[in-house]
C-alpha positions in Angstrom: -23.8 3.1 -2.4 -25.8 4.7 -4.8 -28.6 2.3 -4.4 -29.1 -1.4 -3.8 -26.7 -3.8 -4.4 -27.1 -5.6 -8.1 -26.3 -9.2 -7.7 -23.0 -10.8 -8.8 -25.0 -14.0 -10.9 -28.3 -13.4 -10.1 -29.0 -16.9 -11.2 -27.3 -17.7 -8.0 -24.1 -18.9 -9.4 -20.7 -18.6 -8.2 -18.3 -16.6 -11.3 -15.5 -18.7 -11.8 -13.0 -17.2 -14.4 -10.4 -14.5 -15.4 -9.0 -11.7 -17.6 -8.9 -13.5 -21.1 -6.7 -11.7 -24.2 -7.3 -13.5 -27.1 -6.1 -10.7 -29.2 -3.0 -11.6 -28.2 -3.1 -15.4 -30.1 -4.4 -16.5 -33.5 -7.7 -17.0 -33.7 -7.3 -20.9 -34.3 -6.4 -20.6 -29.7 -9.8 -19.2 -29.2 -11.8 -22.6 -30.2 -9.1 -24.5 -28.2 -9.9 -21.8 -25.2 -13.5 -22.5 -25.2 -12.8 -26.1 -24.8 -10.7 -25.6 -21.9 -12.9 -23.1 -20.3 -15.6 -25.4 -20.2 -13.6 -28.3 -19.2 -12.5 -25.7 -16.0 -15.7 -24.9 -15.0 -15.3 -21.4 -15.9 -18.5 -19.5 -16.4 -17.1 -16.1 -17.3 -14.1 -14.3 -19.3 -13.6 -10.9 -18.7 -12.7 -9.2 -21.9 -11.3 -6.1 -23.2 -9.4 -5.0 -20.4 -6.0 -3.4 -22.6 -7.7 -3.8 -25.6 -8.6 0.3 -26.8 -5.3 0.2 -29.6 -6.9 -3.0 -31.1 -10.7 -1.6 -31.1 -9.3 1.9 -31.8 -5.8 1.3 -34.0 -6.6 5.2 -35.7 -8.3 8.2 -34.2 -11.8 7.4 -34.8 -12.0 4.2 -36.7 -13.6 0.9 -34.8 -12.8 -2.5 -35.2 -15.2 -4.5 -33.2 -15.1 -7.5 -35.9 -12.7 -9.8 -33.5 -15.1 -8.7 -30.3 -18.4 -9.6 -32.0 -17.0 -12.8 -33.0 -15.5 -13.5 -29.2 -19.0 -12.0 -27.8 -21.0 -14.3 -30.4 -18.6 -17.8 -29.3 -18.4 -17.5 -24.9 -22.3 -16.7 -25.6 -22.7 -20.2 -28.2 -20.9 -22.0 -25.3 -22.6 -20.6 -22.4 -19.7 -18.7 -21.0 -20.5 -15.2 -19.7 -18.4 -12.0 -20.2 -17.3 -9.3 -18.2 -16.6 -6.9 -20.6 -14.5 -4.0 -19.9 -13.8 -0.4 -21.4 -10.2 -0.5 -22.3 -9.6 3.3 -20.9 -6.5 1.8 -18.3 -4.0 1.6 -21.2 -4.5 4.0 -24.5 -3.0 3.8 -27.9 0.3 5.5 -28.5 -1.3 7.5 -31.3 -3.7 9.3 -28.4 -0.2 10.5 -26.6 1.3 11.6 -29.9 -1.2 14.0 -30.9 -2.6 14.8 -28.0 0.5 15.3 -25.6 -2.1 17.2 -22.8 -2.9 13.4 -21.8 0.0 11.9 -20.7 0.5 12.5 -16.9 3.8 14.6 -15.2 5.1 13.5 -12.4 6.7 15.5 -9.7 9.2 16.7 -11.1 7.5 17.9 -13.8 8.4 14.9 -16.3 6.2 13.3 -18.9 5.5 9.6 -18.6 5.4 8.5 -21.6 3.1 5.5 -23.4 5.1 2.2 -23.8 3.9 0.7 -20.3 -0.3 1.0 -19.3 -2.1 3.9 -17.1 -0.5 6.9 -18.9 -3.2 8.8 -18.9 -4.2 12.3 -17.6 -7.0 11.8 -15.4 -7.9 15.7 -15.3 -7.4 15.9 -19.4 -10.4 16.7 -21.4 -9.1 15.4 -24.4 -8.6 12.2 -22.6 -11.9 12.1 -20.9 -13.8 13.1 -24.0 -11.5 10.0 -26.2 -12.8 7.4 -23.4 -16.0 8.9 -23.3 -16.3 8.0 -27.0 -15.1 4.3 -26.8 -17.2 3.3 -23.8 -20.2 5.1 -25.5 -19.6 2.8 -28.8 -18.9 0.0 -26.7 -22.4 0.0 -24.9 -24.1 0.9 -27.4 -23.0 -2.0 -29.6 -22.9 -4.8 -26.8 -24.9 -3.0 -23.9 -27.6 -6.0 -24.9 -25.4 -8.2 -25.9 -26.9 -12.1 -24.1 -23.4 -13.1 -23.1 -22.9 -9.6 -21.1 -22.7 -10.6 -17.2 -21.0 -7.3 -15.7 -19.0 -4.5 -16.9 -15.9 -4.0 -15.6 -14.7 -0.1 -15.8 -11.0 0.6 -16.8 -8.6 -1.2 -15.1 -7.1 -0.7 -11.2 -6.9 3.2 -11.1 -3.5 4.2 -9.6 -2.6 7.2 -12.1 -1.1 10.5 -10.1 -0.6 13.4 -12.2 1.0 17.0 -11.1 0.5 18.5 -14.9 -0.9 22.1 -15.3 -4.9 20.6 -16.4 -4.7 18.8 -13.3 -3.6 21.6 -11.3 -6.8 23.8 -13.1 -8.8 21.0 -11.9 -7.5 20.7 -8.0 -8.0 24.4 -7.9 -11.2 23.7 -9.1 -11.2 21.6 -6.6 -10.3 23.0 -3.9 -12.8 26.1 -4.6 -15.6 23.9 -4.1 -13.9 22.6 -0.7 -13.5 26.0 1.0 -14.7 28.5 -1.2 -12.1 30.9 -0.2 -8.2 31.7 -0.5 -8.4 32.6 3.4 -10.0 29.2 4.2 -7.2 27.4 2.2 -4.7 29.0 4.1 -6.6 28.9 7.3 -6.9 24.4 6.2 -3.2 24.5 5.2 -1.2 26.5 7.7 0.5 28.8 5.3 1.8 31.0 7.6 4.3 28.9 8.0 7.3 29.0 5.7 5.7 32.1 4.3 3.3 29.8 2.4 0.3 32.2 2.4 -1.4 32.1 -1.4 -2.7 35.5 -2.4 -4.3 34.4 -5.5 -5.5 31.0 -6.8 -2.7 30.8 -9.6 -0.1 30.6 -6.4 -1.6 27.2 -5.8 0.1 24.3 -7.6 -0.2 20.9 -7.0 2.4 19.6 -4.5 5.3 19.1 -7.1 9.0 18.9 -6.2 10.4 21.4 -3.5 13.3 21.9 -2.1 12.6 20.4 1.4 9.7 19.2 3.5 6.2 20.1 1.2 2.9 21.4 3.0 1.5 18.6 4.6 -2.6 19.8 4.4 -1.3 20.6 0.4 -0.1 17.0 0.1 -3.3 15.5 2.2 -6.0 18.0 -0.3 -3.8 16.6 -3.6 -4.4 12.9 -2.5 -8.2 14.0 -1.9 -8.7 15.4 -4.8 -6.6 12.8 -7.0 -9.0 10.2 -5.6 -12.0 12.5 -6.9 -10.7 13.2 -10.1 -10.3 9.3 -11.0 -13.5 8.7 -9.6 -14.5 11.5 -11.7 -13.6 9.4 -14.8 -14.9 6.3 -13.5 -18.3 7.6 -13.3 -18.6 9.0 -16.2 -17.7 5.7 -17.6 -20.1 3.8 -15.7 -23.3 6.4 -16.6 -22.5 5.5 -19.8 -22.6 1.7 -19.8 -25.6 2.0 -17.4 -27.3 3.9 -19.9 -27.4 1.1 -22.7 -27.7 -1.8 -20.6 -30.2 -3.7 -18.6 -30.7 -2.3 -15.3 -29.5 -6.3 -13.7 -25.9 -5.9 -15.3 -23.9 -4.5 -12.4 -21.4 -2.5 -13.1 -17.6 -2.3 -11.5 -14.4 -1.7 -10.9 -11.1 -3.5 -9.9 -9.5 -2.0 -6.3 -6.2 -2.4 -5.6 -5.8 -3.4 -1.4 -4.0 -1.0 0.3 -3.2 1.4 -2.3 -2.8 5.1 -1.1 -4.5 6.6 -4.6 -8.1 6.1 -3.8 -10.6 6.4 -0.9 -12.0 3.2 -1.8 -14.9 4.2 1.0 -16.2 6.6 -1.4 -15.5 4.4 -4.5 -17.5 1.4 -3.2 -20.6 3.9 -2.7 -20.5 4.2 -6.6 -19.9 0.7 -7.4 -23.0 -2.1 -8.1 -20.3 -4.9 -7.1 -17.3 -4.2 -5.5 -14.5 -5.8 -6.8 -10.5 -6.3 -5.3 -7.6 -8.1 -6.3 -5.3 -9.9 -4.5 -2.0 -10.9 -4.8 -0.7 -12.6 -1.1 2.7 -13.4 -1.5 2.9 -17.2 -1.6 6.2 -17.5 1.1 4.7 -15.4 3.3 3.4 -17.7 6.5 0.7 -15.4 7.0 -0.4 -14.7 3.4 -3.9 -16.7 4.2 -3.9 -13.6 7.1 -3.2 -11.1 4.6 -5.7 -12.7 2.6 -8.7 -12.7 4.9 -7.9 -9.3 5.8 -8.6 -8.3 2.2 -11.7 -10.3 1.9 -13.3 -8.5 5.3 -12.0 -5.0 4.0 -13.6 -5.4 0.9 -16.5 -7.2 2.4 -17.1 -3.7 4.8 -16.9 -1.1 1.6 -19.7 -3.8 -0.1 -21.3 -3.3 2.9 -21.8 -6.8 3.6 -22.6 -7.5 0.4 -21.2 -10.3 -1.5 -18.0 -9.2 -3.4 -15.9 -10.4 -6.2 -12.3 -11.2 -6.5 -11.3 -9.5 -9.8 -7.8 -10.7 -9.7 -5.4 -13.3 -8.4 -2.9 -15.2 -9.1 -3.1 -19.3 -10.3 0.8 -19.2 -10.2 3.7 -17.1 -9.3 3.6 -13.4 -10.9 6.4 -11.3 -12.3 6.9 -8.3 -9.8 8.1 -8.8 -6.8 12.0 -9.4 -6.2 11.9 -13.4 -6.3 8.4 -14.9 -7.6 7.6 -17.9 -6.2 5.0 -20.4 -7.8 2.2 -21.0 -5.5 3.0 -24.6 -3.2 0.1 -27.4 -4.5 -3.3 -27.1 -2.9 -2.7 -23.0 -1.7 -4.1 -21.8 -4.6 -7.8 -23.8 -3.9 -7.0 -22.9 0.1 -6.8 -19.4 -1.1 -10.0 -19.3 -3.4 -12.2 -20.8 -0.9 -11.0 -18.6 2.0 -12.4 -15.7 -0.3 -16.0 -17.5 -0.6 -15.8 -18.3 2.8 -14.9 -14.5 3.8 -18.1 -13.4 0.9 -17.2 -13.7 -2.3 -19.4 -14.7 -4.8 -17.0 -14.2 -7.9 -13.6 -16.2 -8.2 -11.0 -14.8 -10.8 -7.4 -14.5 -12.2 -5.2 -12.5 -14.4 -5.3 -14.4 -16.2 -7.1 -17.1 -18.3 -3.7 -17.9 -20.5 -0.1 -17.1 -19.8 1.2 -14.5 -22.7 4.5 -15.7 -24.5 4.8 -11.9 -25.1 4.9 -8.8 -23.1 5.7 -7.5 -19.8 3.8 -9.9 -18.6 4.4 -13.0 -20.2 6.2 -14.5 -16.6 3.1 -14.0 -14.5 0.9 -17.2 -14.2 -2.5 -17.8 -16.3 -5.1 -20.4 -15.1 -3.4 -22.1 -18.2 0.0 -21.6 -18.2 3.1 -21.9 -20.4 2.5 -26.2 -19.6 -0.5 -26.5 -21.0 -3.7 -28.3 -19.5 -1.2 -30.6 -18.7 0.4 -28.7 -16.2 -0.1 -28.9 -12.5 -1.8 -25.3 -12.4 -4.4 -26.3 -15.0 -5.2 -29.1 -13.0 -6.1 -27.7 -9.7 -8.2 -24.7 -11.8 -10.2 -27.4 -12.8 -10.9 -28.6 -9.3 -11.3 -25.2 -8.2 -14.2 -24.6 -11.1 -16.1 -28.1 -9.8 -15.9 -27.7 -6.4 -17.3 -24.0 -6.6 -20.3 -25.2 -8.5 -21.0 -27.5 -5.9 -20.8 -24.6 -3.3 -22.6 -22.2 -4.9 -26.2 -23.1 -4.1 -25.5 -23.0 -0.5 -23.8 -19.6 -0.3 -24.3 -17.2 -3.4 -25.7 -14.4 -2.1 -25.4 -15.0 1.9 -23.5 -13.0 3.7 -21.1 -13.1 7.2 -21.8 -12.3 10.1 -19.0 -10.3 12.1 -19.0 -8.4 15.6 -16.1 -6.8 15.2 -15.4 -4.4 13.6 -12.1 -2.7 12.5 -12.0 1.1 12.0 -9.7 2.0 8.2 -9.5 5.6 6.8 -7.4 6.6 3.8 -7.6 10.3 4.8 -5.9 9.1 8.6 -3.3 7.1 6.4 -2.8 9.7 3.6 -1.8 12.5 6.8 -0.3 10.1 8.8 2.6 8.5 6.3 4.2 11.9 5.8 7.1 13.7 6.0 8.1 14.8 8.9 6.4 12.2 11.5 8.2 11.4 14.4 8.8 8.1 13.3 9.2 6.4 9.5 8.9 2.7 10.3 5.6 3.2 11.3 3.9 2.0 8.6 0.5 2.2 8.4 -0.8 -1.1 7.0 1.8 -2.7 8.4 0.1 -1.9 11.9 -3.3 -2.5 10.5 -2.3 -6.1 9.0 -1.2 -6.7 12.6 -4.3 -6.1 14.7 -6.1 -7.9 11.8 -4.0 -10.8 12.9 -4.4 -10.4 16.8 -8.3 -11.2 15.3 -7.2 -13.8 12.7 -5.6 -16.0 15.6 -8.5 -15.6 18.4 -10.7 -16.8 15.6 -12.5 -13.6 15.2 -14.6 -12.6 12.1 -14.1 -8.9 11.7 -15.6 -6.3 9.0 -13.6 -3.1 8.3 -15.5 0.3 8.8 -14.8 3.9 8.1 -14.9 5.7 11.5 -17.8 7.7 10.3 -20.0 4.6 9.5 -23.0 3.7 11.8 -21.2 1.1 14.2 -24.1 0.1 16.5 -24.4 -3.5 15.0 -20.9 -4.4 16.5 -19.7 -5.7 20.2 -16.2 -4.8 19.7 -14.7 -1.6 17.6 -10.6 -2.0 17.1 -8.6 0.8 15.7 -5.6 0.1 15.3 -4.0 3.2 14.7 -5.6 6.4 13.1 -3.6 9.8 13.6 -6.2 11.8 11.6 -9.9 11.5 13.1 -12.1 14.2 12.3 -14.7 16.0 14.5 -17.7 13.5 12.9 -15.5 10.8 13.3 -14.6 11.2 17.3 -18.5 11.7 18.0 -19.0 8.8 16.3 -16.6 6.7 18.0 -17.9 8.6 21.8 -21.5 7.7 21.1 -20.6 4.0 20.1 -18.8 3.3 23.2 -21.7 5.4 25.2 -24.3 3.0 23.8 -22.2 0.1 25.6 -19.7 -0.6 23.1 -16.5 -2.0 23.9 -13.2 0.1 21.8 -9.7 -0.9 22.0 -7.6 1.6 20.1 -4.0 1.9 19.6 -1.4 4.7 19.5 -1.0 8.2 18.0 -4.5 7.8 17.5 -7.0 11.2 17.6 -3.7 13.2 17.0 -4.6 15.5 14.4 -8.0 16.8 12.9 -9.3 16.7 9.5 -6.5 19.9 8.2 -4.1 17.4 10.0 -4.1 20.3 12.5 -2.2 18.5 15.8 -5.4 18.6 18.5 -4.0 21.0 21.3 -3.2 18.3 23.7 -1.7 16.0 21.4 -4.8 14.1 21.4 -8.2 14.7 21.2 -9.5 16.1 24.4 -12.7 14.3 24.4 -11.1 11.0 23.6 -8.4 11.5 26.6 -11.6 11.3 28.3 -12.8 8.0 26.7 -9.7 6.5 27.6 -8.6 7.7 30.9 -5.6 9.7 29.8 -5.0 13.0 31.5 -2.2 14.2 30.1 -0.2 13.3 26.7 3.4 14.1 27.8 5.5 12.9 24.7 5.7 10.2 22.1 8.5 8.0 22.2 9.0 6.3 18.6 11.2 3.3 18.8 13.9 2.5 16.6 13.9 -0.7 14.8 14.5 -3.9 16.9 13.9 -1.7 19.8 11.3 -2.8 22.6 10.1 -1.6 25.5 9.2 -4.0 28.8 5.3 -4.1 29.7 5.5 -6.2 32.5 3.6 -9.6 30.5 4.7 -8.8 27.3 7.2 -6.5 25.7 5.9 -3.7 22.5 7.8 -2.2 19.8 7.7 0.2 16.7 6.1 3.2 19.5 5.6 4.2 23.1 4.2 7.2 25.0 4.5 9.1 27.8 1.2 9.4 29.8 -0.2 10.0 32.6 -3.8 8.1 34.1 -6.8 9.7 35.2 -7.7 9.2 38.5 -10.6 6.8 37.9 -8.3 5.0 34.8 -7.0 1.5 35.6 -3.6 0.9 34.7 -3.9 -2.4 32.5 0.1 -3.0 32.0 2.8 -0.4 32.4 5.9 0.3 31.4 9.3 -1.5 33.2 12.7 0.4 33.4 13.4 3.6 31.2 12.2 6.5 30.7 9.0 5.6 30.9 9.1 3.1 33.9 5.8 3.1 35.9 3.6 5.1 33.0 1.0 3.5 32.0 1.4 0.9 28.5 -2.5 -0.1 29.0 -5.0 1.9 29.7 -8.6 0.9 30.8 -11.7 3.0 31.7 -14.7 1.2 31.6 -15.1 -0.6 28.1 -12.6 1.6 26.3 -8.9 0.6 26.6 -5.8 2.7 25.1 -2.2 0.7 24.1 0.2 3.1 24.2 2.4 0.4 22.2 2.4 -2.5 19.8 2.6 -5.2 21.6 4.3 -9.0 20.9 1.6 -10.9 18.4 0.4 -13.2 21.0 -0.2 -10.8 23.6 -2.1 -8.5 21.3 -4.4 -11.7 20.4 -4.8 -12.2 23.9 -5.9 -9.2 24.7 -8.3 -8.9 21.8 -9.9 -12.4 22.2 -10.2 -11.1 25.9 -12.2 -8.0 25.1 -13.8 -9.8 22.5 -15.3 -12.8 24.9 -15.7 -10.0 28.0 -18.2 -8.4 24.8 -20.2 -11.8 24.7 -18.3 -12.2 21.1 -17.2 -16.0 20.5 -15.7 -17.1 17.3 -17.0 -20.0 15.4 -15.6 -22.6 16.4 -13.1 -22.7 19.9 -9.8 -25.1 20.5 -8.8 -24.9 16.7 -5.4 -26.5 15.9 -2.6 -23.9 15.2 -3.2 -22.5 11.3 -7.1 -23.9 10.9 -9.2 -20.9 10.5 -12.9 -21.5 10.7 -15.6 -19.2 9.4 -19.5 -19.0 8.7 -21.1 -17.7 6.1 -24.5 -18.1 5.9 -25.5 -21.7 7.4 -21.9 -23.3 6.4 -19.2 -23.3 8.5 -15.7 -23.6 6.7 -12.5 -25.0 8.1 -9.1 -24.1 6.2 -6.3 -24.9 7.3 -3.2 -22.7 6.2 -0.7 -25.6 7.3 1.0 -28.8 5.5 0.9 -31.1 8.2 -2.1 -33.3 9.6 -4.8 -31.9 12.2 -7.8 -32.7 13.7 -10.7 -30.7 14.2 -13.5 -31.5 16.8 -16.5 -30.3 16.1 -19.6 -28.9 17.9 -21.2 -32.1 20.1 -24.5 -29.8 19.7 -25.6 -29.6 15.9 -25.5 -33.1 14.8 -23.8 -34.7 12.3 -22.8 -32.6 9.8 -22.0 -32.9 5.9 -18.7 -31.4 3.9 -21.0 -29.7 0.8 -17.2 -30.6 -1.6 -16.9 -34.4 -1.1 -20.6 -35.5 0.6 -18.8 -37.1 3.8 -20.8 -36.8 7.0 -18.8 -35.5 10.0 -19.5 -36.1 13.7 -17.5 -35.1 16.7 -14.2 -34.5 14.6 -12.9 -33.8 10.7 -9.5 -34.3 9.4 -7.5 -31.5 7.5 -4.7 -32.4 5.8 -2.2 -29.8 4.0 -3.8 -26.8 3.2 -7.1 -28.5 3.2 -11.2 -27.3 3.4 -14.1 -28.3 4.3 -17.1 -26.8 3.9 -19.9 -28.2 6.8 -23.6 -27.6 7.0 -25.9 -29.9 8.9 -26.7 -33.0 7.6 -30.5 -33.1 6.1 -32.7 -35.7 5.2 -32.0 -35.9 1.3 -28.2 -35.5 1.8 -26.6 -39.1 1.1 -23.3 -38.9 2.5 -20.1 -40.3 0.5 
């Protein structure tokens, strides 16, 4: 960070709202909006997101008539904005004469306007047209009263291989090494005769004819992180400049998207902000979707955070798009304010009949405030304003932490790996579940980051660690802390230079290995027999050190009699992915054998239970009935959305919450 954290509401509020376009209808559907908004409970629009061709139609001009008079009406009404510079999506006229800022792709093809995000991030031209807007922008509305937060472009994701960007990642990479012979000494170039004599022989990893240089491809995802960020900062000095120094300023992340280091993003961020999109028929989208809410949760650094985005019906991109069962949407929005977040919002406020996406859902959608959607926004908006004075602000306690890199990710999905169905957050979204299911709150953490408040450090699976990274993890587990890591883990250092001894030397220590004979990728559908429970996607050939204990091995194979499990002392290797329920055994085990208890024990199957701050929440991602018994040590205790007092047990119905603090004197209960 680049200093503390500025509140989400600092009147303590909870946001409640969404992307709102009203360009897009007459202006007669802006008074009918404000009605709705305030019948939803909304408390802030977020405006301007795509909006730089209507406040920008002609190189120069401004029309900021239709945003003074949408400024001057949420402010009338009480109705906050997050207003955004609309640098995400430029006019066509910027791409017509001024071709240098429209991005190439690989192979060396312009993408063209006609979509969003064509932009050259590395342009000047481009930088100095945003520059411009954002700068008018602020200055007119930088004091506006109905300003709440501003919101910076829109969910960077632009790559560009162009000739300004490849100026720029020599640039770049100049200020990296310093010198040709440490670029080829970080990239390996004397293989395939790839050694660069002068800087002009370095391009940015464009289309080739086979296999490209894998340090080249790891330094151009660097680098493209650090020239959006570039542009996102320069936005954001701006807007700090001409506004109060309470209006936080941020930027929407996409989870698990490869094009930024959102580590280093958050540190630049006042709120950090995330959207998320589970896929409604996916039994374990309320997994998917606490594992977003604790990764963002660890780049805020336990911080309250804000969901930018999310979806109050079906959206418009994935194969089939399924509308979102009654009740999940609410189970959903809570499960991010239980998991920290004190802002709740959609794409977006009203479906568009228009445009490419006029199929993806609004909080009022093409049935009106009629509609089914409408109506459980509405509850959404009341029962947030009745949580709000008990957990703006607080945080969540976790003792777990889970160790994410996009450097480790960026080396290890490749070409050339041993194996392609290793998927990185596919491995990652499984440990987060082992977790999920022992009822175990866990924060991500880069593997740099102090991790001395946490029992338990999990890594699921990071092939790139570098020298910083493994001292970090060495002391942690000196100081007592207990690591489980997975496989092809501590494989390569920060030039993605494979350690000599296929692992890090000083982490075959941690772990008892001796010897790292060969890996053994597994083809899909393929598993391998660990005596208690069978693994899949990987295994290894290893051999123990003499004081290691051999947790589980391998049965029948090649492999038969190696060790699956490893154990010395609090640090413990799996040389495999093992079956869902014996990973989660295994975790909760370390977890408990850590002194590290979840928040509740004996939960029905699909009821997830987590604290934040004094209130303990109960979801329950199922459609049948359960019961939940309840601590016989805390009293009775009250549900802060319908005023019932609990004791001993509470009822969950399908996809139902509660949210429980102790009962106290001036509560009434329902």
């Amino acid at each position: 960070m680049t200093g503390p954290r500025i509140p989400i509401a600092p009147d303590g509020r909870l946001l409640f709202g969404g992307d709102y376009n009203p360009e897009q209808w007459p202006e007669e559907v802006w008074t009918e909006d404000v009605r709705l908004v305030k019948e939803a409970g909304v408390t802030s629009v977020t405006l301007g997101v795509f909006s730089w061709a209507k406040l920008e139609p002609r190189p120069g001009a401004r029309e900021f008539g239709w945003l003074d008079r949408l400024m001057d009406l949420m402010h009338a009404h009480g109705i906050g904005v997050v207003l955004a510079t609309p640098t995400s999506a430029p006019p066509p006229w910027l791409g017509r004469l001024h071709p240098e800022t429209l991005p190439r792709d690989e192979n060396g093809q312009t993408v063209w306007w006609g979509s969003r995000q064509q932009f050259a991030h590395s342009s000047s031209v481009y930088r100095r047209f945003a520059a411009a807007i954002t700068e008018d922008l602020a200055q007119r509305y930088g004091h506006h009263p109905a300003l709440r937060m501003w919101h910076i472009n829109n969910e960077y994701c632009t790559f560009d291989y162009g000739d300004e960007a490849a100026r720029a990642f020599r640039d770049w990479l100049r200020r990296r090494y310093r010198t040709l012979d440490a670029v080829n000494e970080a990239w390996g170039t004397a293989f395939w005769s790839q050694h660069v004599e002068t800087w002009e022989d370095v391009i940015p990893p464009r289309r080739a004819q086979y296999m490209r240089n894998p340090t080249q491809v790891l330094d151009f995802r660097r680098f493209t992180s650090d020239a959006l960020l570039e542009c996102f900062v320069a936005e954001r000095d701006i807007v700090r400049r001409h506004s109060p120094a309470h209006i936080p300023v941020t930027t929407n992340f996409m989870p698990f998207w490869t094009g930024q280091d959102a580590w280093t993003w958050a540190r630049q961020e006042d709120v950090v902000s995330v959207d998320m999109y589970p896929d409604p028929r996916d039994p374990l989208g309320g997994q998917y979707n606490a594992m977003i809410g604790d990764m963002t949760r660890g780049q805020a650094g336990g911080a309250p955070w804000m969901v930018m985005e999310q979806a109050a019906g079906p959206v418009n991109w994935r194969g089939v798009n399924h509308p979102k069962p009654h009740g999940l949407n609410r189970l959903w929005s809570l499960q991010s304010v239980a998991r920290g977040a004190d802002a709740i919002c959609y794409f977006q406020w009203r479906q568009s009949r228009q445009g490419a996406e006029k199929f993806h859902s609004g909080m009022v959608d093409h049935a009106g405030e009629e509609g089914r959607v409408f109506a459980e926004v509405k509850r959404i908006g009341a029962e947030l304003a009745l949580l709000e004075g008990e957990v703006a602000g607080t945080g969540v306690t976790a003792d777990v932490a889970v160790l994410h890199d996009w450097e480790s990710w960026w080396a290890g999905s490749q070409d050339g790996r041993p194996s392609t169905h290793v998927v990185y957050e596919d491995v990652v979204r499984t440990w987060h579940r082992g977790l999920w299911e022992a009822g175990l709150t866990a924060d991500f953490a880069h593997p740099e980051h102090d991790l001395s408040g946490y029992r338990v450090v999990v890594v699921p699976q990071l092939y790139l660690l570098s020298d910083a990274a493994v001292d970090n993890l060495l002391a942690y587990a000196r100081g007592g802390g207990s690591v489980v890591c997975g496989f092809f883990s501590g494989v390569a250092d920060s030039d993605d230079r494979v350690r000599a001894g296929g692992m890090d030397a000083r982490l075959r220590e941690l772990f008892g290995i001796r010897t790292v004979h060969e890996w053994w990728p597994l083809d899909p559908g393929q598993t391998v027999d660990c005596g208690e429970f069978t693994g899949s996607l990987w295994s290894e050939e290893l051999t123990a050190a003499p004081d290691a204990e051999v947790v589980a091995a391998y049965r029948g194979g090649e492999l038969d009699g190696l060790p699956a499990v490893l154990r010395r002392g609090s640090a413990r290797y799996l040389s495999t992915l093992p079956e869902p329920s014996a990973l989660r055994t295994l975790l909760a085990d370390v977890a408990a054998e850590a002194g590290v208890r979840p928040p509740l024990s004996g939960l029905p199957a699909g009821v997830e239970a987590v604290r934040r701050g004094d209130v303990l929440f109960l979801l329950h991602h199922g459609t049948g009935d359960v019961v939940v018994e309840l601590p016989s040590d805390e009293g009775p205790l009250r549900d802060l959305l319908t005023g019932t007092e609990h004791s001993g047990s509470v009822p969950l119905g399908r996809y139902g919450v509660v949210a429980l603090r102790a009962a106290r004197g001036g509560d009434r209960a329902a």
